[in-house]
C-alpha positions as CSV (number, residue, x, y, z in Angstrom):
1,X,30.0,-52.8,-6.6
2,X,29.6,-51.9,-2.6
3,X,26.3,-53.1,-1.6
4,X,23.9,-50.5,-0.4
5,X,20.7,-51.2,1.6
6,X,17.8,-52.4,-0.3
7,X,20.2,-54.8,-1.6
8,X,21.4,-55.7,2.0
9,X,20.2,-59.9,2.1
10,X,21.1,-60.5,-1.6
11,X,24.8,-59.4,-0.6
12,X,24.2,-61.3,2.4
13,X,23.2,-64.4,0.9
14,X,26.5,-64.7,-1.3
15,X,28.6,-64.7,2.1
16,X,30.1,-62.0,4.3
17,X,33.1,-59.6,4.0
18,X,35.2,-60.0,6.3
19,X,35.7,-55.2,7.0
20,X,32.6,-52.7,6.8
21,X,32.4,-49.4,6.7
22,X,29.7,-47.9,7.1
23,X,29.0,-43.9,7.3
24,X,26.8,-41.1,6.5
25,X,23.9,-38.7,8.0
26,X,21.3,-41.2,9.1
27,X,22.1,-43.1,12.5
28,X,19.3,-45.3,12.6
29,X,20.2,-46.6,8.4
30,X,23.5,-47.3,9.7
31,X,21.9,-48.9,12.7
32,X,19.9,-51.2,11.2
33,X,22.5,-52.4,9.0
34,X,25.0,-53.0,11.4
35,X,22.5,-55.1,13.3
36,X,21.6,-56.9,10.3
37,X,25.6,-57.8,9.9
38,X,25.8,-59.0,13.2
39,X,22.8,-61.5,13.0
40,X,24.2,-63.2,10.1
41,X,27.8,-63.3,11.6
42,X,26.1,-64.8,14.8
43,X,24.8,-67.2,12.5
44,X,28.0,-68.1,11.0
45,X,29.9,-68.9,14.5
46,X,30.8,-65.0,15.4
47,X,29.9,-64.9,19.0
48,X,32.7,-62.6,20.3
49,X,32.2,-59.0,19.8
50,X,34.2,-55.9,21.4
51,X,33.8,-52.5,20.6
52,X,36.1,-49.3,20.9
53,X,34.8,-45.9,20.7
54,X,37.4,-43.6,19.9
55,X,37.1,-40.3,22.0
56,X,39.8,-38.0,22.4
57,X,42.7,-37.1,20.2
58,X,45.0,-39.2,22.6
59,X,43.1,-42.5,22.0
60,X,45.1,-45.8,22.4
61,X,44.9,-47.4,19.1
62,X,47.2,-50.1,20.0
63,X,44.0,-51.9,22.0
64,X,41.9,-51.8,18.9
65,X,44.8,-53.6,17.1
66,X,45.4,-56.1,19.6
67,X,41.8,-57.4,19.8
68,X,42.4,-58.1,15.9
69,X,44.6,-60.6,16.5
70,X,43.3,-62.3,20.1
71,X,40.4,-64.7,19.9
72,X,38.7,-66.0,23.8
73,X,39.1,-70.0,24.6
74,X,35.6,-70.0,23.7
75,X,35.1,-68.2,20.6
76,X,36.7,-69.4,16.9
77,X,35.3,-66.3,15.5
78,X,35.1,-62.4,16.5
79,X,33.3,-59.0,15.7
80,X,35.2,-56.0,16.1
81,X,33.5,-52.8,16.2
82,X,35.1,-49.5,16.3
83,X,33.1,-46.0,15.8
84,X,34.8,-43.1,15.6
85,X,32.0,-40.2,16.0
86,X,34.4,-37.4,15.0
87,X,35.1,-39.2,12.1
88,X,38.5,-37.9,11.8
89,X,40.2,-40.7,13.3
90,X,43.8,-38.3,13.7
91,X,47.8,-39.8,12.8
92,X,47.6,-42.9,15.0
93,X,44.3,-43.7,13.8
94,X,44.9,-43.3,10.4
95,X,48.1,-46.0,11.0
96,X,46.5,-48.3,12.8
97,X,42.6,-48.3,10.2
98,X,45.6,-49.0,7.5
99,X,46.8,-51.7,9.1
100,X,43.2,-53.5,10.3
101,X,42.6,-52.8,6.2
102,X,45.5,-54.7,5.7
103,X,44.7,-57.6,8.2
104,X,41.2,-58.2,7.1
105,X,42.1,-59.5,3.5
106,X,41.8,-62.6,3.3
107,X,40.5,-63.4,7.3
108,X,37.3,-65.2,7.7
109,X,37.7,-65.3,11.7
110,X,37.3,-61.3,12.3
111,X,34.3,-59.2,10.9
112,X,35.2,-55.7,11.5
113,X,32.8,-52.6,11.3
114,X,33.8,-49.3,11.0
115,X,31.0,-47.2,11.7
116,X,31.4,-43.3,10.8
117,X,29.1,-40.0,10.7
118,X,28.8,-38.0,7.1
119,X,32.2,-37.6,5.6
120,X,33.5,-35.0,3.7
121,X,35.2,-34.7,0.6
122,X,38.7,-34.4,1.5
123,X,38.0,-37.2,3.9
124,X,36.8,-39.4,1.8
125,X,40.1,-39.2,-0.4
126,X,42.4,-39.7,2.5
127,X,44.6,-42.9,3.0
128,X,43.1,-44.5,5.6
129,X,39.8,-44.2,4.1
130,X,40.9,-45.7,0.6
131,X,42.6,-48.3,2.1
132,X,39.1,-49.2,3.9
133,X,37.5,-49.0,0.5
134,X,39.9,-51.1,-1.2
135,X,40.0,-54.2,1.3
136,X,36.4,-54.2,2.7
137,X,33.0,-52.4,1.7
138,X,32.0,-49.0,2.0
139,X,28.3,-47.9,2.6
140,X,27.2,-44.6,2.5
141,X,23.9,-43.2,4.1
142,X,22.7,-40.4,2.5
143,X,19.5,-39.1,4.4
144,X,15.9,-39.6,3.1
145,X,15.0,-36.8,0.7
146,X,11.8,-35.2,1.6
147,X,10.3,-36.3,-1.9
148,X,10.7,-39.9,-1.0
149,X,9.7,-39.7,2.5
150,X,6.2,-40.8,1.9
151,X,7.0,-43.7,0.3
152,X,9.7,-44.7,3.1
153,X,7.3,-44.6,5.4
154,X,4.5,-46.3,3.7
155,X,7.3,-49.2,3.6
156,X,8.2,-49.0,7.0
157,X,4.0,-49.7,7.6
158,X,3.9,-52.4,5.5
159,X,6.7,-54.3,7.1
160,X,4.6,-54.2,10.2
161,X,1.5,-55.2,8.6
162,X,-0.1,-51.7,8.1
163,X,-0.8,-49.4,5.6
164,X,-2.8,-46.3,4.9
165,X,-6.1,-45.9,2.9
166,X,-5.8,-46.6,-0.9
167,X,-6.1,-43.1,-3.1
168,X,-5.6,-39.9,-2.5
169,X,-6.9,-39.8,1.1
170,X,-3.9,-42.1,2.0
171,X,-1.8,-39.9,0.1
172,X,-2.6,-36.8,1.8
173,X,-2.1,-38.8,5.1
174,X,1.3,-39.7,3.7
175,X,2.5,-35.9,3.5
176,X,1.1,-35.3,6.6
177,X,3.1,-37.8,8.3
178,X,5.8,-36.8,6.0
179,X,5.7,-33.3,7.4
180,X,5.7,-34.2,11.2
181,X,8.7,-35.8,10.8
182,X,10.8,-34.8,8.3
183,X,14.8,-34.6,9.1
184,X,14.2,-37.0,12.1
185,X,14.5,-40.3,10.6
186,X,15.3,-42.0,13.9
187,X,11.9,-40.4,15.6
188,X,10.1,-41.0,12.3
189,X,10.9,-44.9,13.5
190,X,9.8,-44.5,16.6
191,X,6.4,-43.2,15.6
192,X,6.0,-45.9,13.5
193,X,6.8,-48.0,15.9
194,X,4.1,-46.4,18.3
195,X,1.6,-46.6,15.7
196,X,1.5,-50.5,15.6
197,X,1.0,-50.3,19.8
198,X,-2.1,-48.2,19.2
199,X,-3.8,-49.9,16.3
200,X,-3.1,-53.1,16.3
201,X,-2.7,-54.9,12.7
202,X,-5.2,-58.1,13.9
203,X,-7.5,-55.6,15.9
204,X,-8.4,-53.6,13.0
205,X,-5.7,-51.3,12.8
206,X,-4.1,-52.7,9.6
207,X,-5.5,-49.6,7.4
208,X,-5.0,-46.5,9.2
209,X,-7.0,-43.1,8.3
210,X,-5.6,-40.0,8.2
211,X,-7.4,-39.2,11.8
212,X,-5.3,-42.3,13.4
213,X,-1.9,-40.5,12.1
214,X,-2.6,-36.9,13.3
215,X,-4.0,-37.8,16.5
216,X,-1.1,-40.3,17.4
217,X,1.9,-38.9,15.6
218,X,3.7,-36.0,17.3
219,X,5.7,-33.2,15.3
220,X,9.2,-34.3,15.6
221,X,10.5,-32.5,12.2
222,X,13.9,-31.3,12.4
223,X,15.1,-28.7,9.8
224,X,18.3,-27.2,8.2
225,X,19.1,-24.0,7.0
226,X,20.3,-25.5,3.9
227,X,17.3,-28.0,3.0
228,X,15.2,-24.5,3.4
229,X,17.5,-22.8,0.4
230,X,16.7,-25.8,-1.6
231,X,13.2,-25.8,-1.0
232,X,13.1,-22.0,-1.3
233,X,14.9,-22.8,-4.7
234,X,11.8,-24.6,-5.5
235,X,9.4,-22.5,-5.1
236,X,7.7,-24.6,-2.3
237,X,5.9,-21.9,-0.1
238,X,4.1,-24.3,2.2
239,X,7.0,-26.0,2.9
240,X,9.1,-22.9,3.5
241,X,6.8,-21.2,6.0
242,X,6.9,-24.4,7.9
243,X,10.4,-25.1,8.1
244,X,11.1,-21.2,8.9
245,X,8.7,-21.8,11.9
246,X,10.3,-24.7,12.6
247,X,14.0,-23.3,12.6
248,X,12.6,-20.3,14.7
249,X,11.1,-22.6,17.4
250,X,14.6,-24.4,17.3
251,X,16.8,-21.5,18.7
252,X,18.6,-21.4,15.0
253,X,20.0,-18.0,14.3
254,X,18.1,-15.4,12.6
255,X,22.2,-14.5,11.2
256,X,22.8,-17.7,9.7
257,X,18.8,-18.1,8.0
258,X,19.3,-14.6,6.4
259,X,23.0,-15.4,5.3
260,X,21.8,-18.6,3.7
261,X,18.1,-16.5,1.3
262,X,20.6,-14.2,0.9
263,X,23.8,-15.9,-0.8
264,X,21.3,-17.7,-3.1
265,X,19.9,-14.4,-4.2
266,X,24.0,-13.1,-4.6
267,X,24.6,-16.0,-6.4
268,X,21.8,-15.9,-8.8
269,X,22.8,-12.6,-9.7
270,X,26.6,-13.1,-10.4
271,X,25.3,-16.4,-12.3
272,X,23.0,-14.3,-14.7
273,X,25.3,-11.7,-14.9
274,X,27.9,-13.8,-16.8
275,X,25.5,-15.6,-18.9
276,X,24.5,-11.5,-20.0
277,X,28.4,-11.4,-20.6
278,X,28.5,-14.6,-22.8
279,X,29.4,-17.2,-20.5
280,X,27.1,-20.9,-21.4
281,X,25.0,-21.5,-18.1
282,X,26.5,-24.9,-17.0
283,X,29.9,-23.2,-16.9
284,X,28.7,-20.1,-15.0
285,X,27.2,-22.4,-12.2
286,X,30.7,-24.3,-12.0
287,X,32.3,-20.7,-11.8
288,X,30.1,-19.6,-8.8
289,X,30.4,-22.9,-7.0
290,X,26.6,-24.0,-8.5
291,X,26.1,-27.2,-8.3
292,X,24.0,-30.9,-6.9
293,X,20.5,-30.0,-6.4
294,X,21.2,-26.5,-6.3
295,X,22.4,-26.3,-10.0
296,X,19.2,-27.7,-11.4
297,X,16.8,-25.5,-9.2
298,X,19.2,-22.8,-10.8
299,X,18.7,-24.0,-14.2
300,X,15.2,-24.2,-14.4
301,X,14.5,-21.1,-12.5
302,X,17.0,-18.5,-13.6
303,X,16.1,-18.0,-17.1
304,X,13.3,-17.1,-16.1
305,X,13.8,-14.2,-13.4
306,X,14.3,-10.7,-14.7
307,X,16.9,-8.8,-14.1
308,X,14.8,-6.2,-12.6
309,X,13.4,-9.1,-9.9
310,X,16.9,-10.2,-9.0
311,X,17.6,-6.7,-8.3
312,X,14.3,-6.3,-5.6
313,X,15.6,-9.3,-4.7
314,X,19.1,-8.0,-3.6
315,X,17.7,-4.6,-2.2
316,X,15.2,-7.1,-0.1
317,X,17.6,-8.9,1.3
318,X,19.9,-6.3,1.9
319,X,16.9,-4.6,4.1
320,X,16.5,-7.9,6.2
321,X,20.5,-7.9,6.7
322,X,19.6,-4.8,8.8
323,X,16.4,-5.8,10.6
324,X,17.9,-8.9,12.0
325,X,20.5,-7.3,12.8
326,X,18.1,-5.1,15.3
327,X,18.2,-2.3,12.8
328,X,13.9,-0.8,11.6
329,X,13.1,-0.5,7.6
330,X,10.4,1.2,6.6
331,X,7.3,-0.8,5.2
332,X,9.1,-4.3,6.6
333,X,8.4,-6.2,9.9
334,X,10.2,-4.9,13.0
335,X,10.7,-9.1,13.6
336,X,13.7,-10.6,12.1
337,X,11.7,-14.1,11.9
338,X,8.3,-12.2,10.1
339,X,10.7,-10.1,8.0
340,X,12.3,-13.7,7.0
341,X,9.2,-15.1,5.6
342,X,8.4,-12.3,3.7
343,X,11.7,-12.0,1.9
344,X,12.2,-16.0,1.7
345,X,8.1,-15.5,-0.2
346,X,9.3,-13.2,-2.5
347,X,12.0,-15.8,-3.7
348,X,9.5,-18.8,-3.7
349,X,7.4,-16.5,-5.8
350,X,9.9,-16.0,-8.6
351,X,11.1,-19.8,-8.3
352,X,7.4,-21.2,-8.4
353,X,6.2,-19.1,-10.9
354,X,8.9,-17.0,-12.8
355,X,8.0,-15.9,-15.8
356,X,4.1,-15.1,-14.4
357,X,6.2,-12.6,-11.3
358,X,7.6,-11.2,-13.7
359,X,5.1,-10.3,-16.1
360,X,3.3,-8.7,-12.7
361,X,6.8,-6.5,-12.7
């Protein structure tokens, strides 16, 4: 079993690998584990360390593998790090990442870390990558979900010596903090970080109140198109209206925020439609390309939605194809982004509360 974070010092303490590989969405995860390998290597006599950044489709791979196999006169041990932030590594690369797979079997003088951004699918399945994963470990970083973000960063206090207020007032400070910072993990660090400079553990700051955080934390939350279908999915209004703002304030295209309300509603509709026609839910989702969080939002909602909602829905979101496309509808907002809000409410309402919409239909 490739370790994974939490269990970072118990795989530690049973010796190191000798390749790493370490990719995903969250740089400062993969950060902080990479640092974490090279302490203990520096511990165990690795006190040589290059690294190659591979930029440009003509990169010289032959470097990389030549520092595999030459040690300084004064170093009996060596790290070699080699990020690839394309993470397609091209023909040569996938060669030569064969090869250093190959070499690092059974050699206790080179560490080597492979440090990559979020893979896909087909990626993952390639030969170079499976040859990684077979001689070395392989640790993905998937990012913080927003339901777990309180409690990452309540950890991240407590490692410093801080905490919030017991209860539900240092709850509600929790979501607060969780909401400033949401899909920036590495500023969410950093205002952590700050947070220990202002109130001080041994000057009183160890229990911080819900005034501390919103006076010292700024709003650093970043947000995606597609964690706002999800959360639309849910039903979470709040949420939605803030990330919408959020995206707007973000320069993110009007286009892309109405495609994404909209091919939710489209698939919901082809979805139901085949379960009208006989077809068992779980392989209608599969059928319409339903699935991961997505297919259980689906499966708790759907049943639930008429078939006279889903059809407001469509004719909704056909209207705000139009307005953000410059073109006026009657009884909507002339504003693409006001227009979005109202059509991404009228979804939350169905998802939050299904069967109640509908009975108001």
């Amino acid at each position: 079993m490739n370790p994974v974070p939490a269990q970072l010092q118990e795989h530690l303490s049973r010796g190191l690998k000798s390749l790493y590989t370490l990719y995903g969405d969250e740089p400062l995860l993969i950060q902080e584990y990479a640092d974490a390998l090279r302490l203990a290597a520096r511990a165990q006599g690795f006190t040589e360390r290059t690294v190659h950044v591979v930029a440009g489709a003509h990169f010289d791979w032959s470097e990389v593998l030549a520092s595999g196999g030459s040690l300084s006169l004064f170093a009996d041990k060596q790290i070699i790090e080699i990020r690839v932030p394309s993470g397609k590594p091209g023909k040569d690369g996938s060669a030569a990442l064969q090869t250093i797979a190959q070499r690092a079997q059974g050699d206790d003088t080179t560490l080597t870390l492979i440090l990559l951004p979020k893979l896909d699918a087909a990626t993952t399945k390639g030969a170079w990558f499976g040859a990684l994963e077979s001689a070395g470990a392989c640790v993905r970083f998937d990012p913080v979900d927003r339901r777990n973000l309180p409690q990452w960063l309540s950890q991240r206090l407590q490692q410093q010596g801080q905490r919030v207020e017991a209860g539900e007032a240092g709850q509600r400070t929790l979501q607060f903090f969780a909401d400033r910072v949401e899909g920036n993990l590495l500023a969410a660090h950093q205002e952590i970080q700050k947070l220990v400079l202002l109130y001080p553990p041994d000057a009183g700051g160890d229990v911080l109140t819900f005034d501390q955080i919103e006076n010292a934390v700024l709003n650093v939350a970043r947000y995606d198109v597609f964690k706002l279908a999800e959360a639309v999915l849910g039903g979470q209004t709040m949420r939605v209206a803030r990330m919408l703002d959020g995206l707007q304030a973000e320069g993110e295209s009007e286009v892309l925020v109405h495609w994404a309300l909209a091919e939710d509603i489209r698939s919901m509709k082809r979805v139901k439609d085949a379960i009208a026609q006989g077809r068992p839910m779980p392989m209608a989702l599969r059928e319409n390309r339903v699935w991961g969080v997505k297919e259980k939002l689906f499966e708790r909602a759907l049943p639930l939605i008429s078939d006279l909602s889903l059809a407001n829905l469509l004719h909704a979101a056909h209207k705000v194809d139009g307005i953000v496309k410059g073109l006026k509808q009657p009884d909507w907002p002339a504003d693409g982004w006001q227009s979005l809000h109202r059509l991404a409410g009228m979804v939350c309402e169905q998802c939050a509360a299904p069967a109640l919409s509908s009975r108001r239909r």
